[in-house]
C-alpha positions in Angstrom: 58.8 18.3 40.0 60.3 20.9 37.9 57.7 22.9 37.3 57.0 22.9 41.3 60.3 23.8 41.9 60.0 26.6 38.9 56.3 27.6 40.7 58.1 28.2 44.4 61.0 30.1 42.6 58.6 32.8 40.9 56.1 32.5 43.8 59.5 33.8 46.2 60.4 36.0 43.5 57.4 37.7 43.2 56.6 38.1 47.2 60.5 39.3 47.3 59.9 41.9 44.4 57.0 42.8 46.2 58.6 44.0 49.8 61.2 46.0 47.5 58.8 48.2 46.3 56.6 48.8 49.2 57.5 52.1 50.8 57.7 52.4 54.2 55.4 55.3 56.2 58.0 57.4 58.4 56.1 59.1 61.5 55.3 62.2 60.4 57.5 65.3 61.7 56.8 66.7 64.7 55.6 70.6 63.5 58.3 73.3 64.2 57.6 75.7 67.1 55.9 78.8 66.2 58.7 81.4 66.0 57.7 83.9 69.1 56.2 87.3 67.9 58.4 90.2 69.4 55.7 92.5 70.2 57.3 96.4 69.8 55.6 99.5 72.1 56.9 102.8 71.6 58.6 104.8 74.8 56.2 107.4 75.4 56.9 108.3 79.0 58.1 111.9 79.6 62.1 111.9 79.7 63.8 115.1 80.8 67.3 116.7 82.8 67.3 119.2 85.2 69.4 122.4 84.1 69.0 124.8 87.0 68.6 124.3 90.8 67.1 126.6 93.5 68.0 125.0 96.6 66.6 128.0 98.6 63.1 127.9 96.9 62.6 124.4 96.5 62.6 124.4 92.6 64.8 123.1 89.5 63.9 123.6 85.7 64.2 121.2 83.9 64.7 120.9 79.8 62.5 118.7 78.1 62.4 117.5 74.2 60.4 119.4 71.9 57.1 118.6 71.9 56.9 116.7 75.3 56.1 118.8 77.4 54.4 117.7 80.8 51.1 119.2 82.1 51.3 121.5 84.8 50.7 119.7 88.3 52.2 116.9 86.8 54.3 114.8 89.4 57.4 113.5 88.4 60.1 111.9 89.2 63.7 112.1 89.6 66.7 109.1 88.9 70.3 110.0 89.5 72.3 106.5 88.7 69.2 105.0 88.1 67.6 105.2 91.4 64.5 107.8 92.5 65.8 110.2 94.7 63.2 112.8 94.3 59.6 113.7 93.7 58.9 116.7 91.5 55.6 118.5 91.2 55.8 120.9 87.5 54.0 124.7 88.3 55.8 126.2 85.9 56.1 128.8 84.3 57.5 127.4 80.9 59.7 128.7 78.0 60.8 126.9 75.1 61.6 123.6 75.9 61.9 124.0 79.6 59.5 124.6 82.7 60.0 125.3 86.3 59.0 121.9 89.1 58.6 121.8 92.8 60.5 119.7 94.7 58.3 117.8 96.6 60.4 115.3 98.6 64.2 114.5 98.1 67.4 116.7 97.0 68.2 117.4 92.7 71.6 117.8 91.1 72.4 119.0 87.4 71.9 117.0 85.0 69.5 114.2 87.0 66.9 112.5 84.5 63.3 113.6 85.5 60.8 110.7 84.5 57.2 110.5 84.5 57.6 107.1 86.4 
């Protein structure tokens, strides 16, 4: 009978030793989110101010950044406060950094932005 009892005490010892040592499987994590890509374009529209008006002929100059010069019968447009309030139409003639534009439809003030859109 001892050696029964002795028996069922290492039998329970063993299955017991056994379940310490197992490791339990966790789910597996759920994968992070890819970060988003922040996709970067360059402003290339035309920005410009008016420095001269000719409310008699219709016309304002207006002073563009080196290099960016619009093509002539170009139409443009005009923002004062952020809203269009004018259409322009660019005839020239240039110099330097500046060049002469029809006003095609609405009224210009110093210093209103000119945008190609």
């Amino acid at each position: 009978m001892k050696n029964l009892c002795l028996l069922a005490l290492l039998t329970a010892a063993l299955l017991t030793d056994g379940c310490l040592w197992r490791h339990h499987r966790t789910a597996p994590a759920a994968p992070a989110p890819a970060a988003s890509k922040t996709i970067v374009t360059p402003d290339v529209s035309l920005a410009a101010k008016v420095v001269s008006i000719n409310t008699v002929g219709r016309f304002v100059v207006v002073s563009f950044p080196p290099g960016a010069l619009p093509k002539l019968q170009t139409t443009l447009f005009l923002y004062r406060g952020g809203l269009k309030v004018a259409e322009l139409k660019v005839t020239g003639p240039q110099e330097d950094t500046n060049i002469v534009a029809d006003l095609v439809s609405g009224e210009a003030q110093v210093g209103d932005t000119v945008r190609d859109q």
